[in-house]
C-alpha positions, 0 to 999 in steps of 0.5 A: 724706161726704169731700171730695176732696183735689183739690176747692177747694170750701168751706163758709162760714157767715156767719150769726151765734150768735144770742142767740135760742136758748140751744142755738146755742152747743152746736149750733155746737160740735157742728157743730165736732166733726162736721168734725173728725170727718169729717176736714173741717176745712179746708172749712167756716168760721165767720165767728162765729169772726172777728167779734163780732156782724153783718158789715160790708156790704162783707164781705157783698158780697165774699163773695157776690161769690165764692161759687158759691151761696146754701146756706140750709137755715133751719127759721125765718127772719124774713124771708130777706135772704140770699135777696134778697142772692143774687138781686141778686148773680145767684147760684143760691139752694138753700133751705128750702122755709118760708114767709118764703122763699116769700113773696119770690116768687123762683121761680127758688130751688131749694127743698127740704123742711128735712126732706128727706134730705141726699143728696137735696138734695146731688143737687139741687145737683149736678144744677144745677151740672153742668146749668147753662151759666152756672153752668159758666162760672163755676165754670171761670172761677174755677177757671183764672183763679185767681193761682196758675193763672194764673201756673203756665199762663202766668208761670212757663213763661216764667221 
């Protein structure tokens, strides 16, 4: 999968190395070598990089106020805040489909098996996003009211 050169999209993964499971550090760095080896350095980033340790709740709310999506494709999980956290910031939620995140009763996230074949969930996601009119709204809001666009369409006409 390669990332067109036009597309503003990125990954940011915000969870941290947790002390749960000695292969996390070598899964992180492989995860590392698969962006470099797809040539997509510059679209996914880990906050695992920048912080030591848990987020402050104020970085947490910044970021879901500016992301697109919940993208959460756990095979475990404790009890899935993130999911509560992208429902209170009326964000759509794309998840596995386990039982600690079906048993928040949020029918309204899209699950999918953590099995299932990437392409498929790649789809799905998709398919929401060019379906959704509010999703729409949002994405082109971001995309014509960012500073740079604004002030190319409407400052730099003027100078």
């Amino acid at each position: 999968m390669h990332r067109s050169a036009s597309s503003m999209s990125a990954l940011a993964v915000t969870g941290p190395l947790g002390p749960h499971n000695a292969n996390n550090i070598k899964y992180f760095e492989t995860l590392k070598d698969l962006l470099k080896q797809l040539g997509l350095q510059g679209s996914a980033h880990f906050l695992a990089e920048l912080y030591d340790g848990f987020l402050p709740d104020e970085v947490i709310a910044d970021f879901y106020r500016i992301a697109d999506a919940l993208f959460f494709p756990s095979r475990e999980e404790g009890f899935g805040i993130p999911l509560i956290e992208a429902a209170f910031s009326h964000l759509p939620a794309f998840c596995a489909n386990i039982p600690p995140l079906r048993k928040l009763g949020l029918s309204d996230a899209q699950f999918f098996s953590p099995d299932e074949d990437p392409a498929l969930v790649a789809s799905m996601i998709v398919d929401y996003f060019q379906t959704s009119m509010p999703a729409r709204l949002a994405m082109r809001a971001r995309a014509s009211f960012r500073w740079e666009a604004i002030y190319h369409q409407h400052i730099a006409p003027l100078l």
